[in-house]
N, C-alpha and C positions, 0 to 999 in steps of 0.2 A: 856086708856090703859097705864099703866106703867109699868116699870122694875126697876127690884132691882136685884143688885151685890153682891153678896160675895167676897170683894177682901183679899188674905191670905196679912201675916206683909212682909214686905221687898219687896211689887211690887204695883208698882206705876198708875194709871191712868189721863193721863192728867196733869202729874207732881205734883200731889196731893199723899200724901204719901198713902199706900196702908194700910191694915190691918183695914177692917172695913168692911161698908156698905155702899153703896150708892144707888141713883136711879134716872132716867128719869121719868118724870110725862109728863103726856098729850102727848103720842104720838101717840094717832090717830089723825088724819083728822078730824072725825066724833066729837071730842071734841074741834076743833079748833086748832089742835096741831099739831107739824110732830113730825117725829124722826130723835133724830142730828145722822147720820150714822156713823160720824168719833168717835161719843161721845161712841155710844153703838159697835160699831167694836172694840174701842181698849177696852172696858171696859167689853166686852162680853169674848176676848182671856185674859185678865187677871183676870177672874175669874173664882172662884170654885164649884161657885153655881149662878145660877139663875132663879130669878120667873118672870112671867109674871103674871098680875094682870088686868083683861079686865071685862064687862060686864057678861064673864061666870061664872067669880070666878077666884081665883088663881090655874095656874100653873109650878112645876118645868120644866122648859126647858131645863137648865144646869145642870149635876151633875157627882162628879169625877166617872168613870167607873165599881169603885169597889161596890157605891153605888147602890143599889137595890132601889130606893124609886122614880126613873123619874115618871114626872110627878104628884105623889102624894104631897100634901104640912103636914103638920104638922102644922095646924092654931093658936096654940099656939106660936110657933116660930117664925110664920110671921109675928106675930102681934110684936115681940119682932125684930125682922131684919125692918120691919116698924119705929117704934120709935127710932132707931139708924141712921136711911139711912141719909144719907146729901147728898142734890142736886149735881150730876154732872155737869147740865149744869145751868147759872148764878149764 
């Protein structure tokens, strides 16, 4: 199970400047992993978008209000929020 952030420019997570992509890897159990709480609590209320990415496939979790597309992903784009994302945690 992992997550990926959309953080907008001028807001920060974990003191790491914002305006990008990041993500959590391996936070099930079942893969030998947990999830850092503090990592994806503060990086969850400072983002505008997020996916969850699990054994069923990807899902949007997060999306701003005016958005129509919950839950839905656009796999073209994930694949591109993928190859940008840089690790939150280590």
């Amino acid at each position: 199970m992992n997550y990926y952030y959309e953080v907008p420019e001028g807001t920060s997570v974990l003191g790491r400047p914002g305006g990008g992509y990041y993500y959590q890897a391996h936070c099930s159990p079942a893969q030998g992993g947990s999830l850092n709480h503090l990592v994806h609590s503060q990086a969850l209320n400072n983002s505008t978008r997020v996916w969850l990415e699990n054994a069923n496939g990807v899902t949007l979790v997060k999306a701003p209000p005016s958005d129509t597309s919950w839950g839905q992903v656009d796999e073209r784009e994930f694949v591109m929020v993928k190859l940008r994302a840089r690790n939150l945690v280590g």
